[in-house]
N, C-alpha and C positions, 0 to 999 in steps of 0.2 A: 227577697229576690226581685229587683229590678227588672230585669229579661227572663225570660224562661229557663232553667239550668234545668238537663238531663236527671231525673232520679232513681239510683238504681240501687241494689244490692246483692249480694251473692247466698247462694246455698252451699254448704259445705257436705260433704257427704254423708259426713260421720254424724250429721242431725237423724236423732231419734224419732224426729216426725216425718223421715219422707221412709216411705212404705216400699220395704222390700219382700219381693216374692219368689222363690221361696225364702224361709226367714233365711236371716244370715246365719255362718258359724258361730258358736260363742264357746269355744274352748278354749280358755287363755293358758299360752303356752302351748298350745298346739298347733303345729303348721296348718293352716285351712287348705281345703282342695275345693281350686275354683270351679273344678269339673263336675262338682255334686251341688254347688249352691252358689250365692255370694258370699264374698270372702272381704270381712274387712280388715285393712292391712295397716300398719302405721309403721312410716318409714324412718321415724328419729332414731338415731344412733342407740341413745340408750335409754334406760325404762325411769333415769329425772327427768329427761324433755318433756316438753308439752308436747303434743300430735295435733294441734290445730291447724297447722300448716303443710301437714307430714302424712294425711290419711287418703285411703283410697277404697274403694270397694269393686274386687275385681270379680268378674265368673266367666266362666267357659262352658258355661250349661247353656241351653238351645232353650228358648223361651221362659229366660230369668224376665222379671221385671222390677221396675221400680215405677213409683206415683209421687207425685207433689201438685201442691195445690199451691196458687197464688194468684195475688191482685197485681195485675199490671197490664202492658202493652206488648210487652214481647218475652222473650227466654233466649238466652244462648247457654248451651251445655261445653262442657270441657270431660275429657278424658283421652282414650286411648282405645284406638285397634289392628289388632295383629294377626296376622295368617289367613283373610277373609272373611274375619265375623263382620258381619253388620246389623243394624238393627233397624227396625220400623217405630215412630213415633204418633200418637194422636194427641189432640187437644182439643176438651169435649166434646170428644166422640167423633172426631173430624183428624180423617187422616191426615199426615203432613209429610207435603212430597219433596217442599221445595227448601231450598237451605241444609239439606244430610249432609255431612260430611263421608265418604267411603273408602278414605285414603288409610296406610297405614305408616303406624311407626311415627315417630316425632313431630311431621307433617302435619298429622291428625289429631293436635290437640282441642282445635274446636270441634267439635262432635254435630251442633245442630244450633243454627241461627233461627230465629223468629221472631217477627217483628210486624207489626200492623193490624194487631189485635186491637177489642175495643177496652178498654179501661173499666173491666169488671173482673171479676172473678172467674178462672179457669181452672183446670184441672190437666196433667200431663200424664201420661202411660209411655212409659218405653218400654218395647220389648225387644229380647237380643235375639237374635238371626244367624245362629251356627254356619260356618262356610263346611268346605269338604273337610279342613286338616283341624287334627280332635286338639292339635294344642292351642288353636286361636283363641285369642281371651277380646273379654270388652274392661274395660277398668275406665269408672265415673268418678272423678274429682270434686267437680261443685257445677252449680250452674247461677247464672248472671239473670237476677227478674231487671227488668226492665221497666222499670211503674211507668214513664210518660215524664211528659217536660213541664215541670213547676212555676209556679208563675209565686207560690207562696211558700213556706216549709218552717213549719217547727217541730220539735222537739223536747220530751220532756222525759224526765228519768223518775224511778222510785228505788231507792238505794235499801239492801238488805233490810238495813241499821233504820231505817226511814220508822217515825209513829204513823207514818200511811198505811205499812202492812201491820195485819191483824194474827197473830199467830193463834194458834187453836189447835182443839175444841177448847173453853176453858174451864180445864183440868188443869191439878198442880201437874201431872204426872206429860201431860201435851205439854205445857209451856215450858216446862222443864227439860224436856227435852233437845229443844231448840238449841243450839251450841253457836259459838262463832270458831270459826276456821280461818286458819293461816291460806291467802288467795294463791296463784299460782303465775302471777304477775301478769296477767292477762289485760291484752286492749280493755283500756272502758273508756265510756263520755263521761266529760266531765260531771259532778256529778257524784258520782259513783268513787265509794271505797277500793282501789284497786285491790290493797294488801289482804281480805277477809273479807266472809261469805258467811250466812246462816246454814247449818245442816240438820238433818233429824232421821232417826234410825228406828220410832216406832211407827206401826202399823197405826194410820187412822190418822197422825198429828195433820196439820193443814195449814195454809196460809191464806191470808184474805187480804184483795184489795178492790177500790169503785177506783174509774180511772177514766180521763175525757178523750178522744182520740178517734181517726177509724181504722188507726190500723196497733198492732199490742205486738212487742215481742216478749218473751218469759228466757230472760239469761240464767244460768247455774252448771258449775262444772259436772259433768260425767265422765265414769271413771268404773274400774270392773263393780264394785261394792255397792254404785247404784242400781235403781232397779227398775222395776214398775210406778207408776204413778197415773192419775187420774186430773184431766183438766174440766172446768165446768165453767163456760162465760153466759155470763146474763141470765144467774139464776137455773141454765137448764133448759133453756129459751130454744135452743138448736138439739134439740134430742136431749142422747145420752150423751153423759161424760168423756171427753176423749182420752181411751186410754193407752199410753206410752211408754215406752221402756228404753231407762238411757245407760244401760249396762253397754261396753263396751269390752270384745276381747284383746285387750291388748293393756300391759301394764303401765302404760303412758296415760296422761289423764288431759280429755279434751276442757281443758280451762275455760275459754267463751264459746260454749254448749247451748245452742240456741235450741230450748225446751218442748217452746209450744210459740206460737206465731197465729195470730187472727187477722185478715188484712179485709177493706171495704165494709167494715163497722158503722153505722149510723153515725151522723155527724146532726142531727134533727135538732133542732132548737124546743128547750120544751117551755109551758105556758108560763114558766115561770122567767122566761127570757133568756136563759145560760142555755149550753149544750148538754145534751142527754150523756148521764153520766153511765157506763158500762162497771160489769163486777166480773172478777174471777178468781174463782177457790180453786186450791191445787192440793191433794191429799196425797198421800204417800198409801200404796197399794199395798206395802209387802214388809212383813217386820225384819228386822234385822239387814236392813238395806236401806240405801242414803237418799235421801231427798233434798235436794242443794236448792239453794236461791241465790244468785249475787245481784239482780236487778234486773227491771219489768223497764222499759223502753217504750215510749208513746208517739206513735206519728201523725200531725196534722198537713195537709197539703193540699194546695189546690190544682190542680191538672189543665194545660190547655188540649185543645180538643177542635177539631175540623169546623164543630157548631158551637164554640167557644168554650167555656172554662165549668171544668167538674171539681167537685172536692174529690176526694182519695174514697167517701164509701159506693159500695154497690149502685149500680142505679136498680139493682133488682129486688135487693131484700132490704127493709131496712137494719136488721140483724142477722147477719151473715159470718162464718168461721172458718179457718183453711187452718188447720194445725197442724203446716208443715215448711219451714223454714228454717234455716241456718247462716249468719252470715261470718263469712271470714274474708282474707284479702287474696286469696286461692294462687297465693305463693307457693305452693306445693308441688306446681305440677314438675318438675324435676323430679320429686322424690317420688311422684306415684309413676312416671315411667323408668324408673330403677325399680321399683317393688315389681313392676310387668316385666321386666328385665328376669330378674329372679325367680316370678314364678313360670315363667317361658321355659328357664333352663330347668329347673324342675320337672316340667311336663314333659320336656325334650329329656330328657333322663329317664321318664318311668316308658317313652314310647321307643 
């Protein structure tokens, strides 16, 4: 990059790493009631489409929340609100007043602008804000990180198929397990096998890759038959294992399923002159349930900055993890305010 270009990416809803409270529905086939929980919705016609484009997660419950963690400079959220809900937001720990959206109906598909952060690692909590009328809903689409403006950018990929990843443990009974699967035609960078994916349905199999970067994303379709799984970067370096669950209720299957996501990674040169190389194992938690891989994603970058130019890791930790992101083109939001359409009249039905 020549000039500075803007660097940014989206979260999608339907990522199993950003944290909903209380958990969501998971009855598939069952109408969910956004009045008791979050309700995740997918709005594609029929149960072959993909829902990467087509999901939403809606509630009408009085202090639902949701969290996400990420490295950048700002966040804009997108979704929907109806009848008086609104909601309150912080970001580490620091309330945010300015940039709300409070408008409703179609108007209000930006939700919450923010921008003028420092280019570290932060943390988000929304919480919904019930108005007087019980059928008001909040419905979250995706939301927009904002990293800061690049003065450098690469990119690197590790493809299923790749002798980069290491499958395990090695057992005949792990390696044999590992399958290749027909893809679901899903975006990928080049790079990457679009048509087919790795999957494995025993308890304990795992995969292993070392990888240069400071920031990781972990791609693999989720779909109702996946399930729990366990992520572990650098060893173990940042606690325990983070653990995740990419079951979705809904018979459409989210194709580029963004898994697990680490952003502000060390970029430290070590005494041997190269960059510190990072590791991470992903285990499958639960037998008889899918653990998918289609491709691990690497970001290097450098960031301009008031006191001039940062790389992309932390300036706080040198090993740092946020394992929660999703990125899609959040084409969607049509369909998630028809699914608010639908479960409006619904509510309006049962009151």
């Amino acid at each position: 990059m020549a000039n500075p270009q803007p660097l940014n990416f989206t979260i999608d809803d339907s990522s199993p790493v950003i944290r909903y409270t209380p958990n969501p529905t998971f009855a598939v086939n069952i109408f969910p009631d956004p009045l008791l929980n979050w309700s995740p919705v997918c709005g594609a016609i029929d149960a072959s489409e993909r829902c990467d484009d087509h999901s939403a997660h809606v509630t009408g419950l009085d202090g639902a929340k949701f969290a996400l963690s990420f490295f950048g400079t700002g966040i804009n959220l997108f979704g929907n609100l109806t009848l008086g809900t609104t909601f309150s937001m912080n970001i580490d720990g620091n309330t945010v007043s300015n940039g709300l959206s409070r408008g409703e109906g179609a108007d209000s598909q930006i939700l919450a602008k923010v921008s003028g952060l420092s280019p570290a690692l932060h943390t988000l909590i929304l919480t919904v804000k019930k108005g007087e009328d019980i059928r008001g809903l909040f419905t979250f689409d995706y939301a927009q990180v904002l990293v800061g403006n690049a003065t450098s950018f690469n990119r690197t990929v590790i493809d299923a198929f790749s002798d980069q990843l290491r499958l395990g443990p090695a057992e005949p009974r792990y390696l044999e397990s590992w399958n290749r699967y027909g893809g679901y035609n899903a975006s990928v960078p080049d790079g990457v096998n679009f048509s087919s994916f790795r999957a494995t349905d025993l308890v304990g199999a795992n995969v292993y890759a070392s990888f240069k970067g400071s920031t990781l994303f972990y791609y693999g379709p989720c779909y109702t038959a996946s399930h729990a799984y366990t992520v572990s970067l650098d060893g173990g370096a940042n606690s325990q294992p983070v653990q995740l669950n990419a079951s979705v209720p809904f018979t459409q299957v989210v194709a580029r399923c963004l898994r697990y996501y680490s952003g502000g990674l060390s970029t430290q040169i070590s005494d041997s002159g190269s960059q510190i190389e990072h590791e991470i194992l992903i285990t499958n938690s639960q037998d008889k349930k899918w653990l998918t891989i289609h491709w691990l994603e690497m970001w290097d970058f450098q960031l301009v900055e008031s006191t001039g130019i940062s790389t992309g890791a932390s300036p706080s930790s040198a090993i740092t993890r946020i394992p929660h992101l999703y990125s899609t083109d959040g084409g969607g939001i049509a369909a998630l305010l028809a699914l608010t359409t639908v479960l409006y009249s619904i509510i309006c039905h049962l009151f």
